[in-house]
C-alpha positions as CSV (number, residue, x, y, z in Angstrom):
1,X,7.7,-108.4,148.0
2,X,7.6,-111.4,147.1
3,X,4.2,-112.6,148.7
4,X,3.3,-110.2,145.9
5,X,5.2,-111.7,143.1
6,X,3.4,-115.0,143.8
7,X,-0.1,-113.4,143.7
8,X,0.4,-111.8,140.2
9,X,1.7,-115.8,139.0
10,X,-1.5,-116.8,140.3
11,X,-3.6,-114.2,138.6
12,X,-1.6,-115.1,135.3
13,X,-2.0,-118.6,135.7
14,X,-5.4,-118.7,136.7
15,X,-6.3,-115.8,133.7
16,X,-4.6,-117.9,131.1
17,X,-6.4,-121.5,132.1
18,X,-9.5,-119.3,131.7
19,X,-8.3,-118.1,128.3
20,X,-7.7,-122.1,127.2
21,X,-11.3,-122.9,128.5
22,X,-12.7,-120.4,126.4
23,X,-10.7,-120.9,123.4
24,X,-11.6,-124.3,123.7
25,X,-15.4,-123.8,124.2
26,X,-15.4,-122.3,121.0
27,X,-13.3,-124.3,119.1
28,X,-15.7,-126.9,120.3
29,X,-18.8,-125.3,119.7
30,X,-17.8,-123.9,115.6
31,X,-16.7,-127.6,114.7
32,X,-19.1,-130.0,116.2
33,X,-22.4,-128.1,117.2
34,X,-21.8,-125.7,114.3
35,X,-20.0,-126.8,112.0
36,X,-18.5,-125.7,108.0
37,X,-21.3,-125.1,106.0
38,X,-21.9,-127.9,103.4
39,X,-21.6,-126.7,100.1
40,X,-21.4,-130.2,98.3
41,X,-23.9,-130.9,95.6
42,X,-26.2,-129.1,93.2
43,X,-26.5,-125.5,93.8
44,X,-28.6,-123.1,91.9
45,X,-27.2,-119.5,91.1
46,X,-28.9,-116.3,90.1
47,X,-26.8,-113.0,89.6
48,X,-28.2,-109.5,88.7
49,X,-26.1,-107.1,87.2
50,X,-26.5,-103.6,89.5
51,X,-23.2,-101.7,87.7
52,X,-22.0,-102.4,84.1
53,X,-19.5,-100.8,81.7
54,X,-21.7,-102.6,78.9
55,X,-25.0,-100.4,78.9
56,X,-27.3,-103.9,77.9
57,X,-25.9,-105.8,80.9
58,X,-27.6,-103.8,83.1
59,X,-30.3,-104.8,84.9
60,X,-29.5,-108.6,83.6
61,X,-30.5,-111.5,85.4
62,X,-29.0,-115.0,85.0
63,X,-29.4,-118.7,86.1
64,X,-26.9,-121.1,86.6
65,X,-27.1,-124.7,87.8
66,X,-23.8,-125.3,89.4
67,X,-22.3,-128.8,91.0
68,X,-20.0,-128.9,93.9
69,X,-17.7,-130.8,95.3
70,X,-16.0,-130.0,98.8
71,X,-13.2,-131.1,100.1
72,X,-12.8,-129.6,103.8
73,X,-13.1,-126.0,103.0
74,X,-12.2,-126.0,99.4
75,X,-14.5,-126.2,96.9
76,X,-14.3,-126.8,93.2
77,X,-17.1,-127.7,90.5
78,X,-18.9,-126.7,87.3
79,X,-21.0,-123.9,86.4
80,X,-23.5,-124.2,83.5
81,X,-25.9,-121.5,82.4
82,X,-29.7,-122.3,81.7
83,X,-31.3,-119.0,81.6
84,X,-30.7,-115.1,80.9
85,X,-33.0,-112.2,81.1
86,X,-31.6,-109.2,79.4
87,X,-32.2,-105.3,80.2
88,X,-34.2,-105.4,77.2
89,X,-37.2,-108.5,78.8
90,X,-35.4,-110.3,75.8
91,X,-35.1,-114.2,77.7
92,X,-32.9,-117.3,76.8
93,X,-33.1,-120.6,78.3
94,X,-29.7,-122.7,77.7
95,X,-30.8,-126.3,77.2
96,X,-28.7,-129.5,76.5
97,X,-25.9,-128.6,74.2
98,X,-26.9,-125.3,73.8
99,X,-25.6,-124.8,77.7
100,X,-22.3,-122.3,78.5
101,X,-19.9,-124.7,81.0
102,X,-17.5,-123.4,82.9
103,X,-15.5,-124.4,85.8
104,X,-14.7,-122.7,89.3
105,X,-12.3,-123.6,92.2
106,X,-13.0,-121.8,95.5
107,X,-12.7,-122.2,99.3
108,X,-14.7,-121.2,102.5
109,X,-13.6,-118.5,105.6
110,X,-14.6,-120.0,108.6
111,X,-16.0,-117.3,111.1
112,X,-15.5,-118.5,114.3
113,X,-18.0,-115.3,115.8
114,X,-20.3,-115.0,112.4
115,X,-21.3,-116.3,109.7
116,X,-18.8,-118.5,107.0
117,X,-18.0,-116.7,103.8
118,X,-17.9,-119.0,100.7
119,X,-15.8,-117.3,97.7
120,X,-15.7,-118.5,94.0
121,X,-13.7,-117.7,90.8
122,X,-15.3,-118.9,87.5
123,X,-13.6,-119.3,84.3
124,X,-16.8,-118.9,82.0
125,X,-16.2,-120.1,78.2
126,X,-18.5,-117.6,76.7
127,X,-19.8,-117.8,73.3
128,X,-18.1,-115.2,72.0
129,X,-14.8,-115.3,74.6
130,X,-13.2,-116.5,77.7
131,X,-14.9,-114.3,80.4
132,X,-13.6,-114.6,84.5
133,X,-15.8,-114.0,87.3
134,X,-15.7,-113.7,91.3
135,X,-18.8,-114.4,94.1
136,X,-18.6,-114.0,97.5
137,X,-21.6,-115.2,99.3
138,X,-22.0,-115.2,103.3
139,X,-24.0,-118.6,104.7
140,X,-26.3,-117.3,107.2
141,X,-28.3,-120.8,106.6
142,X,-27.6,-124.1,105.0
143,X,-30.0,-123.5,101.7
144,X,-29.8,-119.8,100.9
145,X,-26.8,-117.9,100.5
146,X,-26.6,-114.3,99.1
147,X,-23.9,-111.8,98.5
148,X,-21.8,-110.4,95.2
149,X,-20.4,-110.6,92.3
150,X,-18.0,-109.3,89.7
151,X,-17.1,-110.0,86.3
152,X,-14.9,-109.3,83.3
153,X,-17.8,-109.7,81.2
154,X,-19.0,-105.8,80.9
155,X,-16.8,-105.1,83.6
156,X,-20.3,-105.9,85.6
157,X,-21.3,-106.3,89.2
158,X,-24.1,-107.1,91.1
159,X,-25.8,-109.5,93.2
160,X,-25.6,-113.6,93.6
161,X,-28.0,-115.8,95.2
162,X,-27.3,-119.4,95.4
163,X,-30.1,-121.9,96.6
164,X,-31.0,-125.4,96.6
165,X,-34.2,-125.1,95.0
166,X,-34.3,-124.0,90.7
167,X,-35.8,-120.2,90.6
């Protein structure tokens, strides 16, 4: 009996050093050969409103240019829009002061087995009032990122692209 109890100690040892080695593979492998996505820097943003309580926000495409700065895995920065396409083919660019700033704070999920999700909330001063919205994009490489977003502006949602490059 216990010969037996000696081999299960074993097995529970040996099972848990295995556990460590892989934990620690991983670890490894997420933080050095893969590591947080870099968000830092100039970022450019286009949403397209796919659902809207405010009929002439459907359909709408925008353009921000947005500035990051990352600390670790929170992020924080400014928004400003530069360009809007209405429902209507009716298009604005926002240039110098004529520009809507806003700012956001935000933060990234690591996914140890996946891709990192990256999630925003922006305080938009709007023209004609205050507006909030939320993105949540997944990084499946460092200079695309696509996902969602939703708004109190029309009570709107769609999709978000962030990339590198203007549009």
């Amino acid at each position: 009996m216990d010969f037996l109890h000696l081999f299960d100690l074993k097995d529970i040892f040996s099972n848990s050093i295995a556990g460590l080695i892989i934990i620690i593979i991983i670890f490894f492998y997420k933080e050095k050969v893969s590591s947080i996505t870099d968000c830092s820097g100039v970022w450019y943003v286009k949403t397209i409103t796919k659902e809207t309580a405010y009929n002439p926000y459907m359909d709408m495409t925008l353009v921000y240019k947005m500035v990051v700065l990352q600390k670790g895995q929170e992020l924080e920065g400014t928004i400003e829009k530069i360009y809007e396409n209405t429902s209507k083919n009716i298009s604005k660019e926002y240039i110098g002061k004529d520009r809507i700033r806003s700012k956001f704070k935000g933060y990234i999920e690591r996914n140890y087995f996946g891709a990192d999700k990256i999630s925003i909330h922006i305080t938009e001063n709007g023209t004609d009032r205050e507006s909030t919205s939320f993105q949540k994009v997944i990084s499946k490489c460092s200079n695309v990122l696509e996902g969602e977003f939703e708004s109190t502006a029309g009570d709107s949602k769609g999709i978000c692209i962030w990339q590198r490059k203007p549009f």
